[in-house]
Legacy VTK file of the C-alpha trace (Angstrom):
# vtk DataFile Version 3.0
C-alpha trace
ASCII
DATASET POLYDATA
POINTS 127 float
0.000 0.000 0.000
0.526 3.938 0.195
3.820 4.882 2.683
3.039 7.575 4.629
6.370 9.684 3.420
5.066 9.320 -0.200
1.399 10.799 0.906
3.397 13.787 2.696
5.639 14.133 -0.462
2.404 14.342 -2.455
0.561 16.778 -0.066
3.882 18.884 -0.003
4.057 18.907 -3.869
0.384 19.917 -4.470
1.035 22.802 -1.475
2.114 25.211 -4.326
-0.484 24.227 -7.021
-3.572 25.563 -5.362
-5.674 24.693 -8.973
-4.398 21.095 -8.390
-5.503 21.190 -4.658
-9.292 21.966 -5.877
-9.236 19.796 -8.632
-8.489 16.656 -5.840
-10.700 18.482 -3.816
-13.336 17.808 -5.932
-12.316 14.456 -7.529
-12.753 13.217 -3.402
-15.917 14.968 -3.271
-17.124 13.159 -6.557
-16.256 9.657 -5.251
-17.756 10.522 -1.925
-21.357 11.309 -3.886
-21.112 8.243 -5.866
-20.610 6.279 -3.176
-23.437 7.749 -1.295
-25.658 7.185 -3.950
-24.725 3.688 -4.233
-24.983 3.263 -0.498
-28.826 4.492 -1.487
-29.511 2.278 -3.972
-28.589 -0.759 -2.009
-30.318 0.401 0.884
-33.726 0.880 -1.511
-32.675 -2.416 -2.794
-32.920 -4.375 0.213
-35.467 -3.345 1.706
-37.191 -6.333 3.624
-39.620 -8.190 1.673
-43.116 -8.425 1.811
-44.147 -11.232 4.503
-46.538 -13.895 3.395
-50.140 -13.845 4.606
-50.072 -16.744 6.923
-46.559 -15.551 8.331
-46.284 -14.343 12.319
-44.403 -12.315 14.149
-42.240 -15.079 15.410
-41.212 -16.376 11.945
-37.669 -15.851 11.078
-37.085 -13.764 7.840
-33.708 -14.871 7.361
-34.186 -14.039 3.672
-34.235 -10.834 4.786
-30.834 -11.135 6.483
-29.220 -12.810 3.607
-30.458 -10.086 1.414
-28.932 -7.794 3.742
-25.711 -10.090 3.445
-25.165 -9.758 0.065
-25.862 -6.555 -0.731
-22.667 -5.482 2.533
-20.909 -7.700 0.950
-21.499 -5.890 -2.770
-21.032 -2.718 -1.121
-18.048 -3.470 0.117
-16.506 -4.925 -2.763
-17.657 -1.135 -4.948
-15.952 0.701 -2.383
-12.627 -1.822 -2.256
-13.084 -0.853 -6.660
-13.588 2.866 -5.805
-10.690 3.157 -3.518
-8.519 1.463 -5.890
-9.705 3.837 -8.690
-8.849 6.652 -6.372
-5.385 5.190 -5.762
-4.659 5.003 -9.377
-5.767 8.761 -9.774
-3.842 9.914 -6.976
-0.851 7.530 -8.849
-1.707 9.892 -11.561
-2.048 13.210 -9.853
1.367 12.471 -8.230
2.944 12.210 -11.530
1.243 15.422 -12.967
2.872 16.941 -9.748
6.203 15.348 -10.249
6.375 16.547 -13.932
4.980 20.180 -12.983
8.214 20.251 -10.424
10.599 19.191 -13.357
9.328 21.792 -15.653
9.379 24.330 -12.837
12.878 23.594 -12.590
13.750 23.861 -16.285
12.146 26.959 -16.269
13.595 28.157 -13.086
16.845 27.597 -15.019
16.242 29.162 -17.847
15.295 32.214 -16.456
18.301 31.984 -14.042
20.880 31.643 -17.300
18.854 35.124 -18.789
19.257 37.123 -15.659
23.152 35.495 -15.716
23.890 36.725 -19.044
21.576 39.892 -18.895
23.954 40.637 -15.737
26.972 40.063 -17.930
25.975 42.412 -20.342
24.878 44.793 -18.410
28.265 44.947 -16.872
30.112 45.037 -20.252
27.973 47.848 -21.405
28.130 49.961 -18.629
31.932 50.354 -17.561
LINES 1 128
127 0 1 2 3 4 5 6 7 8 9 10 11 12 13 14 15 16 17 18 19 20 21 22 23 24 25 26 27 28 29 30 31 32 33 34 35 36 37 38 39 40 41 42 43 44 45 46 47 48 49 50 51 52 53 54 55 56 57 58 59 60 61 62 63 64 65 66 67 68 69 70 71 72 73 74 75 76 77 78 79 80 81 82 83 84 85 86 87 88 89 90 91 92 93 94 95 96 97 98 99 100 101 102 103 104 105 106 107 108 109 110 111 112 113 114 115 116 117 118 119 120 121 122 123 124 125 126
């Protein structure tokens, strides 16, 4: 799984890129509505059935319980497929971040080497 060092290096990269920070923002706000809605349509899903018309109080609905069962156990496998979607987008996110940083730093360069040789000019021109 995730180290925690790699999160932090991930949270510390996305620190300057506030347009990044929303974007995740909203990417964890998007999986948290789908999975709400999901959560919903299990719930409306299994809801208990009907009892039959000669059926008491004291008879066991255990189809009720197995229904119950299965649809946990389907929820939990969406959410184990959600979080691994959201582990291959933050995978993603973390490269985006890690290619932003090297072009950053080309740039940083570049602009470094214009100011070096603007400097040198500046001097030769102005004894």
């Amino acid at each position: 799984m995730l180290e925690a060092g790699f999160l932090k290096g991930v949270y510390d990269s996305l620190a300057g890129f506030p347009v990044l920070q929303a974007a995740v923002g909203a990417l964890i706000v998007i999986f948290g509505l789908r999975l709400m809605l999901k959560a919903d349509k299990a719930k409306d899903a299994a809801a208990a059935p009907a009892a039959p018309a000669g059926a008491t109080l004291a008879a066991p609905d255990g189809a009720m319980h197995l229904q119950g069962t299965v649809a946990y156990v389907d929820m939990t496998r969406e959410i184990r497929d959600i979080l691994r979607e959201c582990v291959e987008l933050q995978r993603r996110i973390a490269e985006c971040v890690r290619i932003m940083r090297e072009e950053t730093r080309k740039q940083t360069e570049i602009l470094e080497r214009i100011e070096r040789e603007q400097d040198v000019q500046g001097r030769t021109r102005h004894p």
